[in-house]
C-alpha positions as CSV (number, residue, x, y, z in Angstrom):
1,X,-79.1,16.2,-23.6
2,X,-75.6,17.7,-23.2
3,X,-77.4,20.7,-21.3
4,X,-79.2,18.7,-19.0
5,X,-75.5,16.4,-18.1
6,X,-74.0,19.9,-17.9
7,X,-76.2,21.1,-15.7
8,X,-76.9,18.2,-13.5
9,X,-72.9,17.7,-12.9
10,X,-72.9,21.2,-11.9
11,X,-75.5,21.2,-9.5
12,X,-74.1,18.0,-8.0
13,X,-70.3,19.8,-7.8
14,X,-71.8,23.1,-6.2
15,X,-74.0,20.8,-3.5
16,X,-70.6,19.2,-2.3
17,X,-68.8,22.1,-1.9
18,X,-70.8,24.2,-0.4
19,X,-71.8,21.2,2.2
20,X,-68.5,21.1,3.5
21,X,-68.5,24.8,5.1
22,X,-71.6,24.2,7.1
23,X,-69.7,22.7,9.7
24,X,-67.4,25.7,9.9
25,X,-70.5,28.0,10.1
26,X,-71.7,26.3,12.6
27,X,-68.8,26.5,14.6
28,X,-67.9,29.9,14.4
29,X,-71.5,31.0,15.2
30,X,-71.7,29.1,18.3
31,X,-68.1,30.2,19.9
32,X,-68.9,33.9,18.6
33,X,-72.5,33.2,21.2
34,X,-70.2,32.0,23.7
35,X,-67.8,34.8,23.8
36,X,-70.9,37.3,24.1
37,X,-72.1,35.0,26.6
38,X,-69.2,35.1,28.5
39,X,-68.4,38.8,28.2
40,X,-71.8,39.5,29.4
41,X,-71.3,37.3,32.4
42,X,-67.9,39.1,33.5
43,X,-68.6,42.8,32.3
44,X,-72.6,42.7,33.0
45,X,-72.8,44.3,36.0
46,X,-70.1,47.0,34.9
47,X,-71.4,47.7,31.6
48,X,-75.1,48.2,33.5
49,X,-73.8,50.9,36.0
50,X,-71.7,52.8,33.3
51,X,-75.6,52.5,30.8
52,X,-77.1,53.8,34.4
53,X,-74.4,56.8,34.7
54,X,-75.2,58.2,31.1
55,X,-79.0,57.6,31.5
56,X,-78.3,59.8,35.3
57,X,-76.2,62.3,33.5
58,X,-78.1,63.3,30.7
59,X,-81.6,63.3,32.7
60,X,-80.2,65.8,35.3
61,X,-79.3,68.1,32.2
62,X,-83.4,69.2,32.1
């Protein structure tokens, strides 16, 4: 019987505090989507001629 209280407390304690970082998850996960978002949307076009170059370069080495 003590077990079972034991346990069952336990449980009940771990539950609670693990409940109260979800929010913070959630948070961080959906700035971290807007900054990639955003840096995609300002260094897109840049970032795409630079991959373009490399892919240029290293095809005229044949």
């Amino acid at each position: 019987m003590w077990l079972t209280d034991s346990t069952t407390t336990l449980v009940r304690k771990v539950r609670r505090e693990e409940r109260g970082d979800v929010p913070g998850w959630v948070m961080i996960t959906l700035m971290s989507a807007l900054l990639v978002a955003a840096l995609i949307a300002i260094a897109g076009p840049r970032l795409q001629d630079l991959f373009n170059q490399a892919i240029d370069r290293v095809a005229g080495m044949k």
